[in-house]
C-alpha positions as CSV (number, residue, x, y, z in Angstrom):
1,X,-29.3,-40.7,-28.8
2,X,-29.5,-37.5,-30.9
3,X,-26.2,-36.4,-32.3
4,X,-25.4,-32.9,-31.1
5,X,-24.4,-32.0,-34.2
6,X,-27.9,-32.1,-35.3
7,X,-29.0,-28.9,-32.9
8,X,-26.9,-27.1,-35.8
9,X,-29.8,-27.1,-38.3
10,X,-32.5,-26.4,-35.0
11,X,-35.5,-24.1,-37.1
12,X,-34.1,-20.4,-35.3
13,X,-37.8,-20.5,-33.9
14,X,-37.5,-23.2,-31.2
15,X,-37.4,-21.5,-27.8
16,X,-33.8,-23.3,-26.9
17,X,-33.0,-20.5,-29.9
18,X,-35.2,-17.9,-29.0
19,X,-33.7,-17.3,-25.6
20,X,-30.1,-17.3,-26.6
21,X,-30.9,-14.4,-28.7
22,X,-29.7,-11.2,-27.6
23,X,-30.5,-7.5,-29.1
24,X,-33.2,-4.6,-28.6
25,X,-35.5,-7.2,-26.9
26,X,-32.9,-7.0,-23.9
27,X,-33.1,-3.5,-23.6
28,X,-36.9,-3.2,-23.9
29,X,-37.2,-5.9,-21.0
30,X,-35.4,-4.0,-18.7
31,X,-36.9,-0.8,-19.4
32,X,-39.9,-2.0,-18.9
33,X,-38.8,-4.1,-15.7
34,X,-37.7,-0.8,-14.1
35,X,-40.5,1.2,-14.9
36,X,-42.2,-1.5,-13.5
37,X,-41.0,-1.8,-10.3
38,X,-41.5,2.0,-9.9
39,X,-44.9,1.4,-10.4
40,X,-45.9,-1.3,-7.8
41,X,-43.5,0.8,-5.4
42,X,-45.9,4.2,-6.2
43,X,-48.9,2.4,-6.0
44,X,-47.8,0.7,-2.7
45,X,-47.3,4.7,-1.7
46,X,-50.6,5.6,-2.9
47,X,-52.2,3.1,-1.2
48,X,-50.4,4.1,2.0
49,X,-52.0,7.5,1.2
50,X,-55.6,6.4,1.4
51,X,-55.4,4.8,4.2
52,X,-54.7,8.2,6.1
53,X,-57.6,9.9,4.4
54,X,-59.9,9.5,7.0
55,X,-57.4,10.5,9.6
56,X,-56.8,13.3,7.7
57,X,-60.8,14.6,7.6
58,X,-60.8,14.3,11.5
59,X,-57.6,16.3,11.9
60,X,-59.3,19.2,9.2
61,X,-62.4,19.0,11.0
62,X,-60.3,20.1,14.3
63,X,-58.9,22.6,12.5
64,X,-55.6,21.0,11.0
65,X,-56.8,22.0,7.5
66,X,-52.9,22.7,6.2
67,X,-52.7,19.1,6.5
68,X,-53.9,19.2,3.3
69,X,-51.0,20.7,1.9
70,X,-48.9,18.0,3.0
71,X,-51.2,15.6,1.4
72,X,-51.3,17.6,-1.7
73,X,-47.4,17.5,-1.3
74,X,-47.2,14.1,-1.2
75,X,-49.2,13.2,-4.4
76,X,-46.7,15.8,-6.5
77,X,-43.8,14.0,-5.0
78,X,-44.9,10.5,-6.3
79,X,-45.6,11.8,-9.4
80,X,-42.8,13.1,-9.8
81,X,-40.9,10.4,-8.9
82,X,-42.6,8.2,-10.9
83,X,-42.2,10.4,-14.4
84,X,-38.7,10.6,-13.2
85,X,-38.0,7.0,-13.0
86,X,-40.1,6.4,-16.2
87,X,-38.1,9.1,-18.1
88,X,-34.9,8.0,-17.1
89,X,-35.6,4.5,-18.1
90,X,-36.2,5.5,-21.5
91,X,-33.0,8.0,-22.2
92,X,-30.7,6.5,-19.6
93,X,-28.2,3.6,-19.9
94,X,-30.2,1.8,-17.2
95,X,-29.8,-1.9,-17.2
96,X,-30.8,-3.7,-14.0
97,X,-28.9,-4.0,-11.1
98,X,-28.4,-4.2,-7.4
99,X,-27.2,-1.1,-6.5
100,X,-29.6,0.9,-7.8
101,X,-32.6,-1.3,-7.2
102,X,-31.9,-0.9,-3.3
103,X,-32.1,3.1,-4.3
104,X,-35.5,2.3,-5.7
105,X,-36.4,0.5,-3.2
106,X,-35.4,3.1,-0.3
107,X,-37.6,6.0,-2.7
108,X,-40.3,4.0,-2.6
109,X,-40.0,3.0,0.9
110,X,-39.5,6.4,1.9
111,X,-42.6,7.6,-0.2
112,X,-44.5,5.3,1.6
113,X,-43.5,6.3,4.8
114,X,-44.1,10.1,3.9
115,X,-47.7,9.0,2.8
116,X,-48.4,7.1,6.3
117,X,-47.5,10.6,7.8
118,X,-49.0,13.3,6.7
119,X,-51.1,14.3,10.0
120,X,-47.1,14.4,11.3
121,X,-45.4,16.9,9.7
122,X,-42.1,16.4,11.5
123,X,-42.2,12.6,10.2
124,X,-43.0,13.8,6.7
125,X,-40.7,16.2,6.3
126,X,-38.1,13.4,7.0
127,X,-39.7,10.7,4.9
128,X,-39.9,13.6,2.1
129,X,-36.1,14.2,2.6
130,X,-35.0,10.3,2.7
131,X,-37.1,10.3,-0.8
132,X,-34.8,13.3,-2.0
133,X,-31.4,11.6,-0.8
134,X,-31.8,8.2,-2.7
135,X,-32.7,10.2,-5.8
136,X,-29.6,11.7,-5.8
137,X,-27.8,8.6,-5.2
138,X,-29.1,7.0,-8.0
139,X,-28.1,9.9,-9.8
140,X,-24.7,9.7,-9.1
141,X,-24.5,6.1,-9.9
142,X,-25.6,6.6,-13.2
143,X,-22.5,9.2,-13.1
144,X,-20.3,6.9,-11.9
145,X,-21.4,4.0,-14.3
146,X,-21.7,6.0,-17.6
147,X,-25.3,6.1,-17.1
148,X,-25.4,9.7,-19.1
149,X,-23.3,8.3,-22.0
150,X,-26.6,8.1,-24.4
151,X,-27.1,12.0,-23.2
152,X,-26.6,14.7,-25.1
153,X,-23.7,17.3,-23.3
154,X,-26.3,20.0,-22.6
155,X,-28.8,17.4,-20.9
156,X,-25.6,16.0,-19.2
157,X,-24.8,19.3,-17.8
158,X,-28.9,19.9,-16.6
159,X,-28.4,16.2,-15.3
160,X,-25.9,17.5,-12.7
161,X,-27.9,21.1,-12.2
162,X,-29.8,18.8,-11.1
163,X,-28.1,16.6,-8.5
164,X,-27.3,20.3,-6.7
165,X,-31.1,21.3,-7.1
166,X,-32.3,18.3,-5.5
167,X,-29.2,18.0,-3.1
168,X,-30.9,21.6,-1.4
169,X,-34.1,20.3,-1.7
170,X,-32.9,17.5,0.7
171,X,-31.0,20.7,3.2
172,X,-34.2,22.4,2.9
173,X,-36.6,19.2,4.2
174,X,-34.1,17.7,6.9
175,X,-34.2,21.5,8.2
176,X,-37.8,21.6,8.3
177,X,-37.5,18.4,10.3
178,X,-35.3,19.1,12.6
179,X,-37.3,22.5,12.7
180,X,-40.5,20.7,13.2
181,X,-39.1,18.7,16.3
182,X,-37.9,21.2,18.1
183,X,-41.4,23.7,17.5
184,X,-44.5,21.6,16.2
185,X,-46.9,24.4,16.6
186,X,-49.5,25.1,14.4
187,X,-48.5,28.4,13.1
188,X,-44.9,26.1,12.3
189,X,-46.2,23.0,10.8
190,X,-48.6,25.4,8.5
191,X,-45.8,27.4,7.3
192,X,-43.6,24.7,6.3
193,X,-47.0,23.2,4.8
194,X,-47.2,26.2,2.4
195,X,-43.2,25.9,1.7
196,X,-43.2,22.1,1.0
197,X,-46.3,22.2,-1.2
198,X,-44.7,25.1,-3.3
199,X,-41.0,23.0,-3.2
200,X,-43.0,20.4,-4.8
201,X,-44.9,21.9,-7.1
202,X,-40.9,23.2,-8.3
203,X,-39.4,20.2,-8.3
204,X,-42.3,18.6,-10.2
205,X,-42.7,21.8,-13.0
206,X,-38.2,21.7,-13.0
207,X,-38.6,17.7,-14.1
208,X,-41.3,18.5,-16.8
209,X,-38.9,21.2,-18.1
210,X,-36.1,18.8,-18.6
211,X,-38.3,16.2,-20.4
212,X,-39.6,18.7,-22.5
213,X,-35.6,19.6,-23.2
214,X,-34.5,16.3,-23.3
215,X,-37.2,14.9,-25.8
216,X,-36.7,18.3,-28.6
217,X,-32.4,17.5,-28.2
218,X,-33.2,13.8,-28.3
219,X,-35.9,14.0,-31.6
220,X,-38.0,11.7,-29.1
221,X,-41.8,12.3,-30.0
């Protein structure tokens, strides 16, 4: 029978050493593990998207064209979920846990939901705003939990421009919804088409700007 104390003079590459190791190798894994799961979760969304193209050439064909705006909509909102997510893996204290991966989870569901709708405005504009809400839960998670403590101020301060940007955003698409019940008519469902697509098209440019910030006051290259 091997005498414990022998383990003491194990080489430090044996793989009973290798995983008691803890460093940089921790926080790389679950960097990557969330940016990860994002991924699957966008991809699932973009898939969901496909499968509505062909619904969505019969409704242009019968003259829904500004459905296309909600599908344009929809791809800027997954990217920008996606770089947001990736981003925040990288400058936030983000280690892996529950709470926030239901959030995730509930984005992605939501984006996936959004994508399965967008011949159904009233339906998107819900998804759209579901989307919105989780994001700014996560975001306030990370307040609670010290998430922003490897933040500089000034990003810190943008971080919770932010939460109040995106906490309109939300007003603005349960509105539409509710709007979009009450009146689906075209001349309705086109006009929020054009104000959703150009929402969007903000929220996506507002994110870039505060990468584009955050990686000059971070000296990230």
């Amino acid at each position: 029978m091997p005498n414990p104390d022998d383990r003491k003079t194990e080489p430090e590459s044996l793989p009973s050493k290798l995983w008691t190791r803890r460093g940089d190798d921790d926080v790389a894994y679950q960097r990557q593990a969330q940016v990860t799961w994002w991924t699957l979760l966008g991809g699932i969304a973009v898939g969901a998207l496909l499968t509505q193209f062909e619904s969505l050439l019969v409704a242009v064909r019968n003259g829904h064209w500004y459905y296309l705006l909600y599908f344009l909509a929809t791809c800027f909102v997954i990217i920008n979920a996606w770089a947001q997510v990736a981003w925040g893996a990288l400058v936030l204290y983000w280690p892996i846990s529950v709470p926030t991966s239901i959030f995730v989870f509930m984005g992605g569901l939501s984006e996936s939901l959004a994508a399965l709708n967008i011949t159904r405005p009233a339906l998107w504009t819900v998804s759209v705003a579901c989307v919105i809400l989780f994001a700014v839960f996560i975001q306030l998670i990370f307040m609670r939990q010290e998430g922003w403590i490897t933040m500089p101020k000034a990003a810190i301060k943008r971080a919770i421009i932010s939460i109040w940007v995106y906490a309109f955003l939300f007003l603005i698409t349960l509105g539409a919804s509710i709007y979009l019940f009450l009146f689906p008519t075209h001349w309705v469902e086109l006009t929020w088409g054009v104000l959703v697509l150009l929402l969007s098209l903000f929220a996506l440019y507002w994110q870039h700007l505060g990468i584009k910030e955050e990686k000059k006051r971070m000296h990230i290259a």
